[in-house]
MARPA-714564 format. One record per residue (C-alpha): residue number from 1; z, y negated, x. Coordinates in pm, whole numbers. Each point is the difference from the previous one (the first is absolute). Example, Ala and Ser with C-alpha at 12.3 -4.5 7.8 and 13.67 -1.06 7.14 Angstrom:
REM residues 2
<site 1; <780; 450; 1230>>
<site 2; <-66; -344; 137>>
***
This chain:
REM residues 102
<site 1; <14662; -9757; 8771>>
<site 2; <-369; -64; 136>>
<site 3; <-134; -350; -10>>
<site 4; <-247; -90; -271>>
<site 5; <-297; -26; 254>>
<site 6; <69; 347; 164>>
<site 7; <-231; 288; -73>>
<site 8; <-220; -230; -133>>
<site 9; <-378; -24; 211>>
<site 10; <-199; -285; 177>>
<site 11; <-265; -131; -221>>
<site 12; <-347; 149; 153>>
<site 13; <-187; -194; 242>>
<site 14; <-292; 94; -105>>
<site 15; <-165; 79; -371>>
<site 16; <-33; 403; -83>>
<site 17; <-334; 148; -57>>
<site 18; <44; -35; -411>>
<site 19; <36; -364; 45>>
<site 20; <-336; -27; 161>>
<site 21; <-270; -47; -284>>
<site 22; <-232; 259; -23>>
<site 23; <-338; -135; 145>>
<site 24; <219; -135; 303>>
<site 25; <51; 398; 47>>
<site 26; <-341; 93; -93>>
<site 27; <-122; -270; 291>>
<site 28; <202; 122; 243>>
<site 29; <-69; 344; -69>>
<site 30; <-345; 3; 91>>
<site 31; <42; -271; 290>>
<site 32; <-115; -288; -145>>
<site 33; <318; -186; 71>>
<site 34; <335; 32; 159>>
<site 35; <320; 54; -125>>
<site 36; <148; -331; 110>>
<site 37; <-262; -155; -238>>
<site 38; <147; -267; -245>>
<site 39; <-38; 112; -352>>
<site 40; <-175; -303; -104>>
<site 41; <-274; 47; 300>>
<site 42; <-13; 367; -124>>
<site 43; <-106; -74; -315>>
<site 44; <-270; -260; 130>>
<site 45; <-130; 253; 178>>
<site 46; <24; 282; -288>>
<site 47; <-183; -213; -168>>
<site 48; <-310; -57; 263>>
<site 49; <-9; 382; 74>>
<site 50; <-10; -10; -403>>
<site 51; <-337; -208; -4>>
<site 52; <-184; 157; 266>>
<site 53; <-249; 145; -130>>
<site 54; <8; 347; 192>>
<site 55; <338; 21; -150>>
<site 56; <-119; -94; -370>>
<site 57; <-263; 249; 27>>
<site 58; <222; 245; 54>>
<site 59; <291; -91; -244>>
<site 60; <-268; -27; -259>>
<site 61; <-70; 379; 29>>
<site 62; <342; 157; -39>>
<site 63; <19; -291; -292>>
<site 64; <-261; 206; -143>>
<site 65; <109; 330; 83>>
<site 66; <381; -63; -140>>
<site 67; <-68; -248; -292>>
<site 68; <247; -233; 174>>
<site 69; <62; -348; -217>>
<site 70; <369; -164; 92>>
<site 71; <109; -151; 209>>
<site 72; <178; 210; 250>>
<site 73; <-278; 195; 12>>
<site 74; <-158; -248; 224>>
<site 75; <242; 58; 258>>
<site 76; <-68; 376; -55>>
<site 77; <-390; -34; 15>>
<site 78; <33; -219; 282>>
<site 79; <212; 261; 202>>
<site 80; <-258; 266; -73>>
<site 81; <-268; -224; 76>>
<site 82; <122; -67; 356>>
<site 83; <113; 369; 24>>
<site 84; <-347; 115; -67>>
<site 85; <-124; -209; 281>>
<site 86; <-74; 121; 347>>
<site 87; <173; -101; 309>>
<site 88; <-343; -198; 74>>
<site 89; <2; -165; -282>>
<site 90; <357; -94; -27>>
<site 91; <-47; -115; 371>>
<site 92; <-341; -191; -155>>
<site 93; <235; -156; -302>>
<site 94; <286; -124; 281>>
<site 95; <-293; -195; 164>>
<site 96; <-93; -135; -310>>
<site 97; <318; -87; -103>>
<site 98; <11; -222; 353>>
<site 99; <-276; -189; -50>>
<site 100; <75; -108; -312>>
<site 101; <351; -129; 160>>
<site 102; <-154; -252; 233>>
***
């Protein structure tokens, strides 16, 4: 007879890739942010990549060009948005980003 606890697996150390929200993946996707990042920091800076206005710019075209209204789409437009930019200017938003830290 095997003991209740047998078989059974060590909770995970750390959280899986689906329990990371979505712009914390989209951040550290394009470099903006490292995986370690607390979730609540992530969004903070989600948020100021969100209102630069490079960013805006471009999230306001493929608004346009995909009639995007809800919610999630923000995420979405947001992703494309950064996506779309060049490794310049995603190098150009990271400065940005850490002056507006200090």
């Amino acid at each position: 007879m095997k003991h209740p606890r047998q078989g059974k697996r060590a909770p995970p150390t750390h959280p899986s890739a689906l329990a990371v929200p979505s712009y914390h993946r989209i951040l550290v996707k394009h470099g903006l942010i490292g995986k370690t990042l607390s979730i609540r920091d992530a969004y903070e800076v989600f948020l100021k990549v969100g209102a630069d206005p490079e960013v805006q710019k471009l999230r306001r075209k493929v608004e346009r060009g995909t009639k995007i209204k809800h919610v999630p789409a923000l995420y979405l437009a947001t992703a494309m948005a950064l996506q779309g930019m060049t490794k310049q200017e995603l190098e150009a938003l990271k400065l940005r980003m850490k002056e507006k830290r200090v």
